[in-house]
C-alpha positions as CSV (number, residue, x, y, z in Angstrom):
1,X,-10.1,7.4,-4.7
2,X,-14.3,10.2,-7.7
3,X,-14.8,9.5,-7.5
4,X,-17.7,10.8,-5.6
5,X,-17.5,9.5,-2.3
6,X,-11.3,8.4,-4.3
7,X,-4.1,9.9,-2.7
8,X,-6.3,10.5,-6.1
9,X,-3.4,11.8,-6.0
10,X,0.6,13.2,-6.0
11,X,1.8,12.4,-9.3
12,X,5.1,10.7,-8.0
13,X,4.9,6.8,-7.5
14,X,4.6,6.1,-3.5
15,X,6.4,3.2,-2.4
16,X,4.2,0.0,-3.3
17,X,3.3,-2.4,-0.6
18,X,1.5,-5.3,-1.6
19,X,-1.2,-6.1,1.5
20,X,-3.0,-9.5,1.4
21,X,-6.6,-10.2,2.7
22,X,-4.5,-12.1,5.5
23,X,-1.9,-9.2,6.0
24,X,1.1,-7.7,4.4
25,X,3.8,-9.1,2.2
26,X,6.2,-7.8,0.0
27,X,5.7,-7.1,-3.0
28,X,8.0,-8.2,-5.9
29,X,8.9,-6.0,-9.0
30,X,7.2,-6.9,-11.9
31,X,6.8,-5.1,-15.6
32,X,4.1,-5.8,-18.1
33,X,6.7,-8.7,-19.2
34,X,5.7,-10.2,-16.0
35,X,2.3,-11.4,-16.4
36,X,2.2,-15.3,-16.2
37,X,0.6,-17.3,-19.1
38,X,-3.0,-18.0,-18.5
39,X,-3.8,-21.7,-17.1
40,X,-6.2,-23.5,-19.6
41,X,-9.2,-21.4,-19.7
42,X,-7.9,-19.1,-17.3
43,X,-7.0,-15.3,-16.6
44,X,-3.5,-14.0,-17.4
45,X,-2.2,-12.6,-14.1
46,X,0.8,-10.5,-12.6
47,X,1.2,-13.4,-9.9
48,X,0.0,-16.8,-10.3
49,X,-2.9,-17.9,-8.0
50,X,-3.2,-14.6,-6.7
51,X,-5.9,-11.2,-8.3
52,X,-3.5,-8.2,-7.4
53,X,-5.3,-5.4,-6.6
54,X,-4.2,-1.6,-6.9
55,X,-5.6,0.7,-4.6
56,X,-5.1,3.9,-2.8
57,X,-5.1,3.7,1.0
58,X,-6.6,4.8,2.9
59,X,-9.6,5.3,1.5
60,X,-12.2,4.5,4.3
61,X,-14.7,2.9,4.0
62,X,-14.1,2.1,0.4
63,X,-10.1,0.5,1.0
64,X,-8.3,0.7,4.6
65,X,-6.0,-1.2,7.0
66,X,-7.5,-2.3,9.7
67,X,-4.9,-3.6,11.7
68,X,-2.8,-5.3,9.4
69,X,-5.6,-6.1,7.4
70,X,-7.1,-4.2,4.3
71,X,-10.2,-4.1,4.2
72,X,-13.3,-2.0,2.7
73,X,-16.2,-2.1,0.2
74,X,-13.8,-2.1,-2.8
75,X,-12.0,-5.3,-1.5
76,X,-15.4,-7.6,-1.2
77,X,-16.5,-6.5,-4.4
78,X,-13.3,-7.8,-5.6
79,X,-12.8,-10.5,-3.3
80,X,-16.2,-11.5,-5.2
81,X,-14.5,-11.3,-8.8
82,X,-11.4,-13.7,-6.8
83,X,-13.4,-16.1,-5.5
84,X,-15.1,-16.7,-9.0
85,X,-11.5,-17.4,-9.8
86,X,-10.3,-19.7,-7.5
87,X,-7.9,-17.0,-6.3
88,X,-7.3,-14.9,-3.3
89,X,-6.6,-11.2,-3.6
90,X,-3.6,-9.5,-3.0
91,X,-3.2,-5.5,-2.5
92,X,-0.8,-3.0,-4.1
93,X,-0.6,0.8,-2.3
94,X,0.1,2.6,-5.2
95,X,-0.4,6.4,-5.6
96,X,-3.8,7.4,-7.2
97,X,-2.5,9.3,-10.2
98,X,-0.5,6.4,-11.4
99,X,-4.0,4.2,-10.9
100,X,-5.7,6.6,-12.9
101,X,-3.7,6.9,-16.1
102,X,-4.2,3.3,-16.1
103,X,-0.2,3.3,-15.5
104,X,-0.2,0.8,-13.0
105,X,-1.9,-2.1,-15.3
106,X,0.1,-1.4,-18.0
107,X,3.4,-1.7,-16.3
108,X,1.7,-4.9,-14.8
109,X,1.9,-3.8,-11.3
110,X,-1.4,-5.5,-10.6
111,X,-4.7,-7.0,-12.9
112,X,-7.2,-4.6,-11.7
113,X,-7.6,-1.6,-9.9
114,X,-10.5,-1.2,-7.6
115,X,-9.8,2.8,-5.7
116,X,-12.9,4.1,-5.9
117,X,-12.2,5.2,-9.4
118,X,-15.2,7.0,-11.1
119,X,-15.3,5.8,-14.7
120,X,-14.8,8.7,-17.1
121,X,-14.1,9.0,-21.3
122,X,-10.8,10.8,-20.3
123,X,-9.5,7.4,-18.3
124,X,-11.2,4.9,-20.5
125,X,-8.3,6.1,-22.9
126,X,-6.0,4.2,-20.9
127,X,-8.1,1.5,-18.8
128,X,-10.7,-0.7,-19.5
129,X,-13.6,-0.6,-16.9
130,X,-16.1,-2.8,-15.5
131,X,-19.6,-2.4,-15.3
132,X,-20.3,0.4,-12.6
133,X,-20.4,-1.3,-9.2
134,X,-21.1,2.3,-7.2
135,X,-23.5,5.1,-7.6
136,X,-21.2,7.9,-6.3
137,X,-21.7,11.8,-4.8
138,X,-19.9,14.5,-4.1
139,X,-19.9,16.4,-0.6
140,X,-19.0,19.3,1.0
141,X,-17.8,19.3,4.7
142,X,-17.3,22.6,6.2
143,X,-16.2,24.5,9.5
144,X,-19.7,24.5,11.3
145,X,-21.8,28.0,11.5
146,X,-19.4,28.8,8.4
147,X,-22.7,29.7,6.6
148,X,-22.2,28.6,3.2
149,X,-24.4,26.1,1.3
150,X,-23.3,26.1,-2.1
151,X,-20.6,26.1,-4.2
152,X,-21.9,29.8,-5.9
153,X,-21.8,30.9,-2.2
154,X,-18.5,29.9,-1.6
155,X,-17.4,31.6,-4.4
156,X,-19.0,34.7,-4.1
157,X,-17.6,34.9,-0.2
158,X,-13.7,33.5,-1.6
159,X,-14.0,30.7,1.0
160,X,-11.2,28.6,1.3
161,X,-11.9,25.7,-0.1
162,X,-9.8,22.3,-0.5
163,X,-10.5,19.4,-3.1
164,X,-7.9,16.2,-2.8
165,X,-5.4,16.3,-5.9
166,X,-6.4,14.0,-9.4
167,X,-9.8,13.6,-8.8
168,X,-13.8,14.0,-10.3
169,X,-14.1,16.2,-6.9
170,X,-11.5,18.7,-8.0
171,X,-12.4,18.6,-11.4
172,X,-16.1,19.2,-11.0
173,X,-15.3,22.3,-8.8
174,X,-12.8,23.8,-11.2
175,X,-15.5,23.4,-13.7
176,X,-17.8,25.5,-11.6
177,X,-14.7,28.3,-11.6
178,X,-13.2,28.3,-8.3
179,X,-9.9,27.3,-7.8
180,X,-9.7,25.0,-4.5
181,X,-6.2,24.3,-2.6
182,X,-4.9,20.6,-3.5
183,X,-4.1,17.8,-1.6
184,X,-2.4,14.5,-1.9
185,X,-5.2,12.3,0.0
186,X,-8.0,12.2,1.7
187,X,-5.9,12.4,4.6
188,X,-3.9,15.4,4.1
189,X,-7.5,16.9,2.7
190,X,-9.7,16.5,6.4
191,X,-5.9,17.6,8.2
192,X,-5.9,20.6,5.4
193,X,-9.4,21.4,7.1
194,X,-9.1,20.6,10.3
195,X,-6.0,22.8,11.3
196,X,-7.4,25.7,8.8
197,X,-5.9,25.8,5.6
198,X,-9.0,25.8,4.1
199,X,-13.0,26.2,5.8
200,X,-14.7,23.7,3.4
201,X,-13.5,20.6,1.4
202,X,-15.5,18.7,-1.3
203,X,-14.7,14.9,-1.0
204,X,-16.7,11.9,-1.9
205,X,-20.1,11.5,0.0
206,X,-19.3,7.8,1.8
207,X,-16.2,9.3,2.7
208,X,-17.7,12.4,4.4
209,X,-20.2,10.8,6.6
210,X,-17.3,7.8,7.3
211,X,-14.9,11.4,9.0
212,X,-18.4,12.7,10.6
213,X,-18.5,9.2,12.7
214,X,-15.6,10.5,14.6
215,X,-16.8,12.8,17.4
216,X,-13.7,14.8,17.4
217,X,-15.0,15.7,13.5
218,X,-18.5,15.6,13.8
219,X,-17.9,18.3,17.0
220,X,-16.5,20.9,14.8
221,X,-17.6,20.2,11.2
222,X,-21.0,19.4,8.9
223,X,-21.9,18.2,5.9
224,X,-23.5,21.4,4.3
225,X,-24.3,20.0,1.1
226,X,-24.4,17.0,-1.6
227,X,-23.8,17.2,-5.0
228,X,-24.8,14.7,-7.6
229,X,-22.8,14.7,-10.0
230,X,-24.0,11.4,-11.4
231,X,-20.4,9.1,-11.0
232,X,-20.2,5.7,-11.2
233,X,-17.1,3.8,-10.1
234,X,-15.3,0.8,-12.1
235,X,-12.8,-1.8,-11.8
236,X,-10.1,-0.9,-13.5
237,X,-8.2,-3.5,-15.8
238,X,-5.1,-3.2,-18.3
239,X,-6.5,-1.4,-21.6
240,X,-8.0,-4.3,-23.9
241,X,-8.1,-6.4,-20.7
242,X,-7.8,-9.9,-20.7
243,X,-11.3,-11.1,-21.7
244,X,-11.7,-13.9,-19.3
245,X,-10.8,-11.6,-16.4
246,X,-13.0,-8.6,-17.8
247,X,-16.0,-11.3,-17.6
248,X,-15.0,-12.9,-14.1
249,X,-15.1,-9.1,-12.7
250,X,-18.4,-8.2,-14.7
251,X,-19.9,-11.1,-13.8
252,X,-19.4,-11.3,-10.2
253,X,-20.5,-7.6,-9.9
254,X,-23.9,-8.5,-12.3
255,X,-24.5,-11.6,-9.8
256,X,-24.3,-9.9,-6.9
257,X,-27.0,-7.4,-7.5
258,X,-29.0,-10.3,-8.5
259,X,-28.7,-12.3,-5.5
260,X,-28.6,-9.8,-2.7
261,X,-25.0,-10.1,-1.9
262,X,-24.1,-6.7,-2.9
263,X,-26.9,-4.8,-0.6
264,X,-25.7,-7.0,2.2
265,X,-21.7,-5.8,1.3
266,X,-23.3,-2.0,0.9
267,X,-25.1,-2.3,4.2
268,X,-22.2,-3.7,6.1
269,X,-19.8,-0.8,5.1
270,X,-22.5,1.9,4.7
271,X,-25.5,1.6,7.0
272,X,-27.7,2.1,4.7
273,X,-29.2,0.0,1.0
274,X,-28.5,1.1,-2.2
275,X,-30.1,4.3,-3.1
276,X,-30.2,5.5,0.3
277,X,-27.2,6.9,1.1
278,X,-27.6,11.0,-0.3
């Protein structure tokens, strides 16, 4: 799921259930042979009628199930892009890594990927990306009275320290030379901290002050620092995406930062506007 606020991920395939802004339904197989000839003037898609959506749950509060509903930032940005359409949106649980290699939309498992995937040169090899929709930040959460700040801190003491598996998160702190514990999700990451395999995980921002909601979390842990790492999150589409979807998603994005429609989706799911968040 940066991706500085995105599990990003296992490298094996989970099990893919296909979730619709209604509920759940199951999902049929379908290769890249699958995608249905475009109506006139419209998008090709995986299933007629329907914008299937790969994603990573959970990824609170950017893609979760809430009751048997998904729900999250990332959906109404792409419930936007659907609605431009004339479609409704359909979600595919599908394990990060394959997201991010841009796997998933070329084996036409869905027509865009929306996991709170930081746009990067490495996976616009494989994808094609919209135009950034989120400013993101990375975050450390650590043990409180732990007494570390920094990342050259943690270091320098050989704190334990836990990054989730295929993301910017882990890659940024690899690149500052420690080598963190990995796990498959966000999940797996807090639990990793919270029974004390590690003292301090770096996870994306919105997802760090989403855990610190929770008493039970906010009793025993603190954010002890923010790092800008300047990420942006895309949409993710096949690789040479289909133009008239590529402009649907763009467009919808561009329109709602026009018309205040976006800050009213960033306020619902974050608390805060645009620019205010870290």
């Amino acid at each position: 799921m940066g991706l500085s606020f995105v599990s990003r991920r296992a490298l094996a395939v989970g099990a893919v259930v296909v979730a619709g802004t209604l509920g759940l339904a199951a999902c049929g197989g379908g290769g890249a042979s699958s995608n249905t000839p475009a109506a006139a003037g419209g998008p090709k898609l995986v299933h007629p009628g329907k914008l299937t959506t790969c994603t990573n749950l959970p990824y609170e509060p950017f893609q979760f199930k809430q009751g048997n509903k998904v729900v999250g930032f990332d959906v109404d940005i792409v419930d936007l892009a659907a609605k431009k359409l004339g479609l409704t949106q359909d979600i595919v649980d599908i394990d990060f890594a394959v997201i991010k290699s841009g796997a998933a939309m070329a084996a036409g498992k869905c027509d865009v990927a929306a996991a709170g995937m930081t746009i990067t040169p490495e996976r616009q090899q494989n994808i094609t990306f919209s135009v950034p929709y989120f400013d993101a930040t990375q975050a450390l959460l650590a043990k409180k009275g732990l007494g570390v700040k920094t990342l050259e801190e943690i270091k320098a003491k050989g704190t334990p320290l836990g990054a989730q598996a295929s993301t910017t998160g882990l890659d940024y702190v690899k690149k500052q030379g420690l080598n963190p514990k990995e796990f498959a999700d966000s999940p797996k990451e807090l639990l990793g901290l919270q029974s004390g395999q590690v003292d301090v995980i770096v996870q994306d921002l919105p997802v760090v002050l989403t855990w610190l909601k929770k008493p039970e979390i906010a009793d025993k842990f603190e954010l002890v620092a923010s790092l800008n790492t300047g990420e942006q999150y895309g949409i993710g589409l096949k690789k040479n995406a289909d133009p008239v979807l590529l402009k649907a998603v763009n467009d919808a994005i561009t329109t709602a930062k026009s018309d205040g429609t976006y800050e009213q989706i960033y306020v619902k799911w974050f608390g805060k506007k645009p620019g205010e968040l870290g």
